[in-house]
N, C-alpha and C positions, 0 to 999 in steps of 0.2 A: 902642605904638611908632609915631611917626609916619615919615608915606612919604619924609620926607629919610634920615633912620633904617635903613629898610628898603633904602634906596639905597645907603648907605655900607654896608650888610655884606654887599650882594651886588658890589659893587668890591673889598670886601676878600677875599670868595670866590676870585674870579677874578684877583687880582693874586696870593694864596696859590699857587694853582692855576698859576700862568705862574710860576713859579719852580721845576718839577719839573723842567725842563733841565738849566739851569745846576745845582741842586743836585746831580742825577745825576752829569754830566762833573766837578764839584770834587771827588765823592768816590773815594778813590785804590781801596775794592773792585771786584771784579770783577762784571760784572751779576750772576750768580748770586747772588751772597754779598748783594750791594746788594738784589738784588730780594727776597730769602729776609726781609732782616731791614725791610725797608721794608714788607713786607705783615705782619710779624710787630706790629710798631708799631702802622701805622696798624688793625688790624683792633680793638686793645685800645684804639685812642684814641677812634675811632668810635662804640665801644658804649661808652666813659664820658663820651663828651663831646657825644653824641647821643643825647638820650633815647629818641627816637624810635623809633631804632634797635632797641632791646630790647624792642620790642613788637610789630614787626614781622617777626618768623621765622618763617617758614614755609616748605614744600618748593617753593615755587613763589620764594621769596628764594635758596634753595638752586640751582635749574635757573639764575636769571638769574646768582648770583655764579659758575657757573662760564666765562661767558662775559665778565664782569666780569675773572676771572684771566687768559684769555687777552690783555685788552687791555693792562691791568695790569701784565704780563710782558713781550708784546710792547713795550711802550711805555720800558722799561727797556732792553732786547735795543737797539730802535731809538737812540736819544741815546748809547749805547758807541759806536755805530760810525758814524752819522753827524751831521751837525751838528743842531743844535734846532732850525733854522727849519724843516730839510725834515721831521723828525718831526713837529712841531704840525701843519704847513702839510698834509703825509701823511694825518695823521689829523682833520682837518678836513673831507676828502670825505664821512665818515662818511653823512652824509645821502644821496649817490649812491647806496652799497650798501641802506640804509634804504627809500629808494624803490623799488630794485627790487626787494627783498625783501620790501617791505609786502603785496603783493597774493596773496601764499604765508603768509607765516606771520600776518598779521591781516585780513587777505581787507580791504583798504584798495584803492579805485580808484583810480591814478596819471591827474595829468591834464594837458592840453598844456602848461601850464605849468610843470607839473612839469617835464614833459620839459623842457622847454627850460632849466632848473636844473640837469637833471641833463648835458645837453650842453656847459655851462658849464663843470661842476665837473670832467668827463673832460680841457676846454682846460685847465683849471690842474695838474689833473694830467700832461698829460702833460706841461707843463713843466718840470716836477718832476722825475718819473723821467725825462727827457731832459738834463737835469741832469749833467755828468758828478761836478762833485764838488769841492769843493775838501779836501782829505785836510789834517786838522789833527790834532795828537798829540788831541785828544778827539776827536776823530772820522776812525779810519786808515779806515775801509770804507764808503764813503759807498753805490756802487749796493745793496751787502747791507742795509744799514741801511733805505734806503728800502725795498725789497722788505719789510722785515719795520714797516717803518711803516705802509705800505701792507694788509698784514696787521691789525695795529693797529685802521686803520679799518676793515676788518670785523669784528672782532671787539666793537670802542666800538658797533659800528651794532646787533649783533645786541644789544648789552647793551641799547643804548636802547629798540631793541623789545622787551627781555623789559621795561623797565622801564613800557611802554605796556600790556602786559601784566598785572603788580604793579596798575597803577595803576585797572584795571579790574576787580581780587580782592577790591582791601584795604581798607576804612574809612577806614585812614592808609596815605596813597599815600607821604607823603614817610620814615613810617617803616618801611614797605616798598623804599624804596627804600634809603635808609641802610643798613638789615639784610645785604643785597643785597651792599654794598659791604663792609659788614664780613666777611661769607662768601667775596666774592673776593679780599680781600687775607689773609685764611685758608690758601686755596688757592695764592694765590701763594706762600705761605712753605711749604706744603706740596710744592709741585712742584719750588721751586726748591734746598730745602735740602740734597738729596742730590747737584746738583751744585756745590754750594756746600761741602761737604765736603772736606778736612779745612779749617778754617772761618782764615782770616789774622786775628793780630793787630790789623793795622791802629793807625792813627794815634790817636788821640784826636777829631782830626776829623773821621776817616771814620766815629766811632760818634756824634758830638755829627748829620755830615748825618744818618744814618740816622733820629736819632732827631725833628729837623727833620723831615724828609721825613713820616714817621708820623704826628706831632702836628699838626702846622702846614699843612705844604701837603698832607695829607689831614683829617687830623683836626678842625681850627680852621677849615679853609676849609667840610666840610660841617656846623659849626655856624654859621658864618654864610648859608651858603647857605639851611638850613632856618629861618633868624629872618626873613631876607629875602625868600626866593621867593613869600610868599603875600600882600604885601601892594603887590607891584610888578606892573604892567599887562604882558602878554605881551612885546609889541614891544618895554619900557624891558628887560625882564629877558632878552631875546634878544639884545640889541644891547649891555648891561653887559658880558653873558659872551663876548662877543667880544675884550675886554680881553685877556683868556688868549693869543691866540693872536699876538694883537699883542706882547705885552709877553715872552712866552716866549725867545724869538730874541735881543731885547733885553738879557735877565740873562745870556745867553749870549755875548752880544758882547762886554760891559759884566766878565764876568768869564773869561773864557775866552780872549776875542781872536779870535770867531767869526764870519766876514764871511762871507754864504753869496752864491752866484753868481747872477749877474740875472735868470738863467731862475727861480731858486727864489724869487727874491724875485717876479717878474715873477708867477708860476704862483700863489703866496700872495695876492696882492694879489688878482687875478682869486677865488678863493674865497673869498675874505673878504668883497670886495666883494659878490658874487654873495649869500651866506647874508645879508649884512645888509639887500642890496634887495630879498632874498624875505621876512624876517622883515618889513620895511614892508609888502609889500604882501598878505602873509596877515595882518596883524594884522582883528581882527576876524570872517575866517571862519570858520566853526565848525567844528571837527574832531573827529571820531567816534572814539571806542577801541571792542573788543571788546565795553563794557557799555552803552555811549554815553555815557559821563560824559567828561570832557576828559581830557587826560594833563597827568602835571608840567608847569611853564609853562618850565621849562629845567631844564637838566641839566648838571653838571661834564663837564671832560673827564679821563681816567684818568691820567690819571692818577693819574688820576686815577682 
């Protein structure tokens, strides 16, 4: 594969991946029932369309997908009730909680510049949840929603670091990592199905998004992500997958009629910006996991 190659299917990753908004809000289930059969999907799409994946199981794939379900869940729960930009934008902090978190559960030393990232990423946040809301029929609960986006991001944060974790166990980091993902979206249809009972009809097109959502923007996205990720330079595959959070809001605008308000767009932009000048300016230093080997060079987001 050459590295134009490997370029194109890490954009299609991440353009996959920024269509779990809008795909959410167009389908007429209820989260429950959506999240129940969205993890039932992707968990059987992942293990046939990631080989990877099915060699990578182990009880330590098991401990990380269950924090994989939480974001997974939350991440569904969040776009019911409020708009897409403040969900991506929400769980985009992830790194905040990540950093603080580092130095407990992988004994990682945070350092001034961290800080000063993570003091950043609290400005965009709290524009965010200062945010009142614009209330659109997909999105009637906006501060609930962000609360539970917000969630979200610790939940994505703790997955990341189980998956810095995974990546310091396994031979095949990226099929440990896959595995991971097929066990949380397991969980998700396990947790969610009982209140997703007794189960709606539903349209034809709310089982064609479901099954979208499974395949496509989980399934297809982390098979391009595992053809691409290893042969693209940290910084280029840090700054592709930024695509996601940019483009996310957009499907949502573009099919829903979802204008989110200046503070959310203001508070996004400031994060955005903020992870991509940090992904410049760490490119190159070297970073320690629990075994000293490197961690994955990037990672989806949950919802991915």
């Amino acid at each position: 594969m050459t590295a134009t190659g490997a370029r194109l299917r890490l954009i299609a990753a991440a353009v996959l991946f920024s269509t779990g908004g809008a795909a959410i809000k167009w389908c007429g289930f209820d989260p429950w029932q959506l999240a129940a059969g969205r993890g039932f999907v992707a968990m059987w799409a992942i293990a046939l369309l990631v080989p990877e994946s099915r060699r990578g199981w182990s009880w330590r794939a098991g401990v990380v997908g269950l924090a994989y379900a939480g974001a997974g869940l939350s991440f569904v729960l969040a776009n019911k009730l409020t708009t897409a930009a403040s969900t991506i934008f929400l769980q985009a902090t992830n790194p905040l909680f990540i950093l603080a978190l580092a130095p407990w559960l992988l004994r990682e030393r945070v350092t001034r510049r961290e800080l000063a990232y993570m003091a950043v990423l609290v400005v965009g946040m709290a524009f965010l949840l200062s945010n009142p809301g614009r209330q659109f029929a997909t999105a009637p609960n906006p501060p609930l929603g962000n609360l539970i986006a917000l969630g979200c991001s610790v939940w994505w944060a703790l997955t990341l670091i189980g998956y810095r974790w995974l990546a310091g166990s396994a031979p095949e980091r990226f099929g440990s990592v896959a595995a991971a993902a097929a066990v949380g979206n397991g969980l998700v249809f396990l947790i969610a199905l009982p209140f997703a009972l007794p189960l709606q009809p539903g349209r034809p097109a709310d089982w064609l998004t479901i099954v979208f959502l499974g395949v496509f923007q989980l399934g297809m996205a982390y098979v391009f992500l595992a053809r691409g990720i290893t042969r693209v330079p940290a910084l280029e595959a840090s700054l592709v997958m930024l695509v996601e959070p940019v483009l996310n809001p957009i499907w949502a605008w573009l099919v829903q009629g979802e204008t989110p308000g200046t503070r959310a767009i203001l508070g996004g932009v400031i994060i955005l910006v903020a992870t991509g000048v940090r992904a410049w300016v760490e490119v190159g230093r070297p970073v320690s996991s629990p075994s000293g080997t490197a961690p994955p060079r990037a990672l989806p987001d949950p919802a991915e």
